[in-house]
C-alpha positions in Angstrom: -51.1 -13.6 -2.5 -48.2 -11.1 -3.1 -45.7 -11.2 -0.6 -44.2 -7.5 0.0 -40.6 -6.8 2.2 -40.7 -3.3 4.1 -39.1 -1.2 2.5 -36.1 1.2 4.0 -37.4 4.7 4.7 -36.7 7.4 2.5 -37.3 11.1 2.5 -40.5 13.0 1.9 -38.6 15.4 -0.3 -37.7 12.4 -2.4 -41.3 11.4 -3.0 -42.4 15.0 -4.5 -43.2 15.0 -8.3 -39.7 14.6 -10.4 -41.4 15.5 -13.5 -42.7 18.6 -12.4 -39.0 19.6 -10.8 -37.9 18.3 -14.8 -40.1 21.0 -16.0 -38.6 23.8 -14.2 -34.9 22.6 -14.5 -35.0 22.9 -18.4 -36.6 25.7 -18.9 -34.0 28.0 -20.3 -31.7 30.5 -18.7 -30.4 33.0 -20.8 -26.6 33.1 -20.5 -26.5 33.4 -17.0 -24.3 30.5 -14.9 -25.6 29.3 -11.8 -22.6 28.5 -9.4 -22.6 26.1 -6.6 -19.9 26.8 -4.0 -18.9 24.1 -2.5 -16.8 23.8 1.4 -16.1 21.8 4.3 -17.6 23.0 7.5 -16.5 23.0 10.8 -16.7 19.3 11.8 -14.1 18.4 9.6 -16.1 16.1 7.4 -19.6 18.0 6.6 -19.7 19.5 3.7 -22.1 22.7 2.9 -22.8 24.5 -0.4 -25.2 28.1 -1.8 -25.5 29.0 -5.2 -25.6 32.5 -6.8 -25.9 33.7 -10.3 -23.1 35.1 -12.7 -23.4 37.1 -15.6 -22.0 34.9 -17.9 -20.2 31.4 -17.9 -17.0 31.0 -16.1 -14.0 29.4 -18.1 -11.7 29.5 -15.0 -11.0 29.8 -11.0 -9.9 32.9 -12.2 -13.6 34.4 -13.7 -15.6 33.5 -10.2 -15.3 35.7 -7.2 -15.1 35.4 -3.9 -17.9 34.9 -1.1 -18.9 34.1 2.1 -20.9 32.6 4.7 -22.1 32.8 8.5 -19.6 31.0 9.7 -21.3 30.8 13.5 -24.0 28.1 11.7 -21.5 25.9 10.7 -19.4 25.4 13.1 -16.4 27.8 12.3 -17.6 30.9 13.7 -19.1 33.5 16.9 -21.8 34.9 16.3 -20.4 38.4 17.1 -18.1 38.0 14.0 -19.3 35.0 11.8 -18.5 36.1 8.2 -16.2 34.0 6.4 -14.4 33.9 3.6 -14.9 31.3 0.6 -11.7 31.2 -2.2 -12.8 29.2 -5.2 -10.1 26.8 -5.9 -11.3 24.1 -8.3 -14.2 24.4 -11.0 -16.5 20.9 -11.9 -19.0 21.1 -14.9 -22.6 20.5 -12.3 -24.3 17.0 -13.2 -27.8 18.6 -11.7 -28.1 21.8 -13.7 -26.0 20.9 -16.3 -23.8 23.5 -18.6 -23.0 26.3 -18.1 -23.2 25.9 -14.4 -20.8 24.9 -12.6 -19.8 23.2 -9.1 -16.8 25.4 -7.2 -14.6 23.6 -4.4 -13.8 26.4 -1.9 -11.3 26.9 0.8 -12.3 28.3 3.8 -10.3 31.6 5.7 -11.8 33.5 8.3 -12.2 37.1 8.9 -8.7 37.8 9.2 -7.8 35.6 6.0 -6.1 33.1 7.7 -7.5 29.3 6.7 -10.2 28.0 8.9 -9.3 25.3 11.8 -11.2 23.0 9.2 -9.2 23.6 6.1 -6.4 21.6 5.8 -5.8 22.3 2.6 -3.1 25.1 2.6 -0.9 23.1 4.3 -1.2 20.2 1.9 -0.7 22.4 -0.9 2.5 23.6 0.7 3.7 20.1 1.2 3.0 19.2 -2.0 4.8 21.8 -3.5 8.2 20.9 -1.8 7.7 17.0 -3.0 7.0 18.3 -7.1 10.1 16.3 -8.2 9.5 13.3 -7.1 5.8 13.4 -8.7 4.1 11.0 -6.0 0.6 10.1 -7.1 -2.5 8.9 -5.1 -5.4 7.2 -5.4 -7.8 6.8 -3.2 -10.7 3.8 -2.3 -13.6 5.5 -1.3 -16.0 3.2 0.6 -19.4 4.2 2.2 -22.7 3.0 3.4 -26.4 3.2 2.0 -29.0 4.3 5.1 -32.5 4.5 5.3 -33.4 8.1 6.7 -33.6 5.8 10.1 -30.1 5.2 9.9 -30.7 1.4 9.1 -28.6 0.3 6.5 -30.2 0.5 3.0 -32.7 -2.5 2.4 -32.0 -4.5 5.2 -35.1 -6.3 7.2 -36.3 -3.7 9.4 -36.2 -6.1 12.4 -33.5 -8.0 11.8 -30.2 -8.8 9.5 -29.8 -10.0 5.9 -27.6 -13.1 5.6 -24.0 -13.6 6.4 -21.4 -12.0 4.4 -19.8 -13.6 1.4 -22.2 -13.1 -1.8 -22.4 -9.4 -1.7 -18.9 -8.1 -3.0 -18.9 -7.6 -6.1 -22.2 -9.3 -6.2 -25.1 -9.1 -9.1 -29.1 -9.4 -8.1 -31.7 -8.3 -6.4 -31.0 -10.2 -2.9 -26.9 -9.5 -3.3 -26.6 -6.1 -4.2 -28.5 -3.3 -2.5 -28.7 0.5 -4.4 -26.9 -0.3 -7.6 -29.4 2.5 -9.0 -27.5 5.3 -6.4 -24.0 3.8 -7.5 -24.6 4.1 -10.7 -26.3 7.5 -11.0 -23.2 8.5 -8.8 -20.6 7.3 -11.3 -21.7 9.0 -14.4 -22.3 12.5 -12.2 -18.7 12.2 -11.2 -17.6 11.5 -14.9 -20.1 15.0 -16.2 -18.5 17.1 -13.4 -14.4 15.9 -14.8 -13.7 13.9 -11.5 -11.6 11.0 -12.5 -13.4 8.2 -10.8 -12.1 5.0 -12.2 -14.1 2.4 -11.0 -16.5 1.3 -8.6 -17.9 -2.3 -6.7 -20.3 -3.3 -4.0 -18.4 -4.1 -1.2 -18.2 -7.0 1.6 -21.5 -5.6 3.5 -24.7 -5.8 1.8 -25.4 -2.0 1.1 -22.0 -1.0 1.3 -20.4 0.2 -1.6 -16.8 1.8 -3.2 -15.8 4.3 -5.3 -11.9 4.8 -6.9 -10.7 8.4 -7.7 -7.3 8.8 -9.0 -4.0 8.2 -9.7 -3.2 12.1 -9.1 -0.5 14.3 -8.1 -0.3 16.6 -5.4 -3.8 18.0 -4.4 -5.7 16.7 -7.5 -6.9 13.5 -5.6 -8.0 15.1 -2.4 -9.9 17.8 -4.4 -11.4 15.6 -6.6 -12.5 13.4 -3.4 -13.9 15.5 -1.5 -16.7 16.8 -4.5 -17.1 13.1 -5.4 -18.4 12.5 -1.8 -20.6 15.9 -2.2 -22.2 14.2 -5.6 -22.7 11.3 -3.7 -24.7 13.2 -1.0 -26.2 14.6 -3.7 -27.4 12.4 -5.3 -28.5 10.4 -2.5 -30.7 13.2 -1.3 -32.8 12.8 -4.9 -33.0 9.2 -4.1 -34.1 10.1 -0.5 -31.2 7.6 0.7 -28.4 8.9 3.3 -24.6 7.9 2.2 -22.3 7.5 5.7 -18.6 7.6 6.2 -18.9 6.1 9.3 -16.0 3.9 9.7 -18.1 1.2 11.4 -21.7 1.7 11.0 -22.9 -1.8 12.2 -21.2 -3.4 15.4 -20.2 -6.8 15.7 -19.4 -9.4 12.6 -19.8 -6.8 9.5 -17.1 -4.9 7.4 -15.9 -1.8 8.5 -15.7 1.3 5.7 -12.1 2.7 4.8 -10.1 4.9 2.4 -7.4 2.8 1.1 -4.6 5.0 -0.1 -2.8 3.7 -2.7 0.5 5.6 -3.2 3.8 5.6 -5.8 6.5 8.1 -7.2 8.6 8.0 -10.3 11.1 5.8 -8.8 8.6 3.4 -7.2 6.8 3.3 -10.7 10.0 2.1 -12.7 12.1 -0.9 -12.9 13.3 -2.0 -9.3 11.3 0.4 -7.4 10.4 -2.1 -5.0 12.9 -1.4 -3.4 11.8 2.7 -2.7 8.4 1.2 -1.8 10.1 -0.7 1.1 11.9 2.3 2.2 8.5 4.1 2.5 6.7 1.3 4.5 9.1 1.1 6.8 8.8 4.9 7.7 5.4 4.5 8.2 6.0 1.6 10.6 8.0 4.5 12.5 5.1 6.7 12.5 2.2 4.1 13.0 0.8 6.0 15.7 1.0 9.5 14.5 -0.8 8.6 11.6 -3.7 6.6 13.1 -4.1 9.8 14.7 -4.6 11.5 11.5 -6.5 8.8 9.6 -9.7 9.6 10.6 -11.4 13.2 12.1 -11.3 12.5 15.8 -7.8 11.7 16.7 -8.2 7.4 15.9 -11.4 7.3 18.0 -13.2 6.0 14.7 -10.7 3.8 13.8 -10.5 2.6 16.5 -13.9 0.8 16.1 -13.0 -0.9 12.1 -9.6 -1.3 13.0 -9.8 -4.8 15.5 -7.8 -7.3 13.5 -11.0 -8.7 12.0 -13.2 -8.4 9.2 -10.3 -7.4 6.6 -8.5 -4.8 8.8 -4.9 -4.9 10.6 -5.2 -4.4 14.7 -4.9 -0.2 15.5 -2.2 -1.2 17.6 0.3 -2.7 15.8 1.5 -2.1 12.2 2.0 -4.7 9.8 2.5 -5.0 6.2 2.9 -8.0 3.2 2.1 -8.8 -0.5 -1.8 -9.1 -0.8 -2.2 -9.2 2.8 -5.9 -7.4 3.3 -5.4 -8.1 6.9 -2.6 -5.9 6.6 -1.8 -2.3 7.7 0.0 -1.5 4.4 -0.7 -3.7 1.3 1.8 -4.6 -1.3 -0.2 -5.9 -4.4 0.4 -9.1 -5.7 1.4 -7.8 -8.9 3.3 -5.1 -7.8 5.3 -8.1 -6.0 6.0 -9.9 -9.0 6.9 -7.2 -11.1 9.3 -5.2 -8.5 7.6 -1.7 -9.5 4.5 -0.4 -9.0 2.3 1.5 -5.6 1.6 0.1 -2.1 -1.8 0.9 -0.5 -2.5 1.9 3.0 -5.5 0.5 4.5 -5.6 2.5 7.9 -7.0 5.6 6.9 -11.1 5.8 7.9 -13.9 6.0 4.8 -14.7 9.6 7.2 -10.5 10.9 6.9 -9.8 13.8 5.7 -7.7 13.5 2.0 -5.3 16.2 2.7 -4.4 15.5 5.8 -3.9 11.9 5.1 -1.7 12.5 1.7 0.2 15.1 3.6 1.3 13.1 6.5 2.1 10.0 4.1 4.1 12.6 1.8 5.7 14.1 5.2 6.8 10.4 6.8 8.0 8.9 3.4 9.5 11.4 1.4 10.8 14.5 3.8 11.0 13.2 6.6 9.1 15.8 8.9 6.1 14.2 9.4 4.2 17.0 11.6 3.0 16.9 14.8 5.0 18.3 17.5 8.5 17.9 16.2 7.2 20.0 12.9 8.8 23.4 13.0 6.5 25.7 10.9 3.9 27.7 11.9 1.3 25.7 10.0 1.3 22.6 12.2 -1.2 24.6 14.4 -4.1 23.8 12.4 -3.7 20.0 12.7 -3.3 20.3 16.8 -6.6 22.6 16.8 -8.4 20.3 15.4 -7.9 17.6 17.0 -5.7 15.9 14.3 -2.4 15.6 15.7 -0.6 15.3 19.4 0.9 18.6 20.7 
């Protein structure tokens, strides 16, 4: 007799007739470009998108115009006054409807042009800007975690829990690694669209997986993040799957989810840059609690579930930091260590954080010494109290 498991549940949508939809998708288009604009709504982490039509294929930010949106339905608007603005600011080649169309990242300003609560963005870019010479790259560790439309993690029992961790990380087979198909899928959309995703692995929790985008300067990382986590919704939704950021989806003795920032500048990089790296670290141990604050969307509330000392994490309320220590707050790699040059990686920042503001606040500690908050002079420092991201 053939023994079958339950199976996690997935959309309806999912379930519709793919080679019918295949039909419709290639027919042919003419030389028209469909254009998928692409923003972050006004939770901070959501992100929404609409497509329209142009006349021909856009080569550049510079051939697609601007648009908007009703911003009362997403969080960033009244009713009485609800149109918003959407600025194109980075182009991706689109891994659904394939060339010419194209995938738009926009920022978000609202009816009087200034950026949105939710767009954190202009004052990365500004940051960024004043730290060009010392060319500081990120990367960043993007973990998350496959749910049945239920919210019960991805092929799990339905009334119970798979076994203990330890064969799933980097696991192979059917009982050790759950949604390979999504991850995979996921990886070469990221590669079609120009997103430098460099590698990916299931993670500690069965269903849980990672993605790696980077090394970047400036903005490149955070932009490049934030559409890799739209493909990943994306392509979830075909599968009929949901992908969470939740920093801690399952209580009690399971892996949290993070995004590990690994971080380095031309002097770090070359010979004896250890010693620039230890500089740096010991900033942040300064700032520990201003940046918990900003490592994940509602002020360390999130984090303040993953981060318990356990399961791989440092404690929220202390900081910590050693050579290829994973129970660390800030991870020196074991080769870096040897070699005396390399990147250190901060582990604190939530799998739900926002990339800008967690590059700016590292760029701000380490390098000029403003970190923001409520000792930050300019104007800008605004949007990081109105959202909830920093103390006032």
């Amino acid at each position: 007799m053939a023994i079958t498991a339950a199976m996690s549940p997935v959309s309806a949508s999912s379930r519709l007739n793919k080679n019918l939809h295949q039909h419709y998708r290639s027919l042919p288009q003419g030389d028209v470009a469909q254009v998928t604009y692409v923003w972050i709504d006004g939770s901070g982490e959501t992100l929404r998108c609409k497509t329209r039509t142009l006349e021909c294929e856009p080569q550049g930010i510079e051939d697609l115009p601007e648009w908007n949106f009703d911003g009362s339905s997403t969080y960033q608007a009244d009713t009485s006054n609800s149109d918003m603005h959407l600025v194109p600011v980075r182009m991706f080649r689109d891994p659904f409807a394939l060339d010419p169309n194209k995938l738009v990242l926009c920022e978000v300003l609202k009816f009087n042009r200034q950026p949105a609560e939710t767009n954190l963005r202009v004052r990365c870019r500004k940051v960024m800007e004043d730290v060009q010479d010392l060319k500081v790259w990120f990367g960043m560790e993007q973990e998350y975690t496959l749910l049945g439309v239920d919210g019960h993690p991805f092929d799990w029992p339905q009334n119970g829990f798979p076994g203990r961790q330890g064969p799933y990380y980097c696991g192979v087979g059917a009982d050790r690694a759950y949604g390979r198909d999504i991850v995979e899928c996921h990886y070469k959309a990221c590669l079609y669209a120009g997103i430098k995703v460099v590698g990916t692995n299931a993670e500690v929790m069965p269903s849980q997986w990672e993605f790696q985008v980077g090394p970047g300067e400036g903005l490149d990382v955070a932009d490049q993040l934030w559409m890799a986590r739209f493909l990943l919704h994306r392509v979830c939704e075909d599968f009929g799957v949901v992908a969470s950021l939740d920093p801690k989806p399952i209580t009690g003795d399971w892996n949290g989810a993070g995004c590990h920032t690994n971080v380095s500048t031309e002097a770090s990089r070359a010979e004896g840059g250890l010693q620039y790296m230890e500089e740096a670290i010991e900033k942040l141990k300064e700032r520990h609690a201003q940046h918990i604050r900003v490592y994940d969307p509602r002020g360390g509330q999130d984090n303040l579930r993953r981060l318990t000392g356990l399961q791989e994490t440092s404690s929220i309320h202390s900081f910590t930091a050693g050579v290829a220590d994973r129970g660390a707050s800030v991870r020196i790699p074991r080769q870096v260590g040897l070699q005396g040059w390399g990147y250190f990686e901060d582990r604190r920042p939530a799998a739900n954080c926002d990339p800008y503001a967690v590059t700016e606040v590292i760029v701000r500690t380490c390098f000029l010494g403003c970190p923001g908050g409520g000792d930050s002079p300019e104007p800008g420092a605004r949007l990081l109290h109105q959202a909830g991201w920093l103390e006032a």
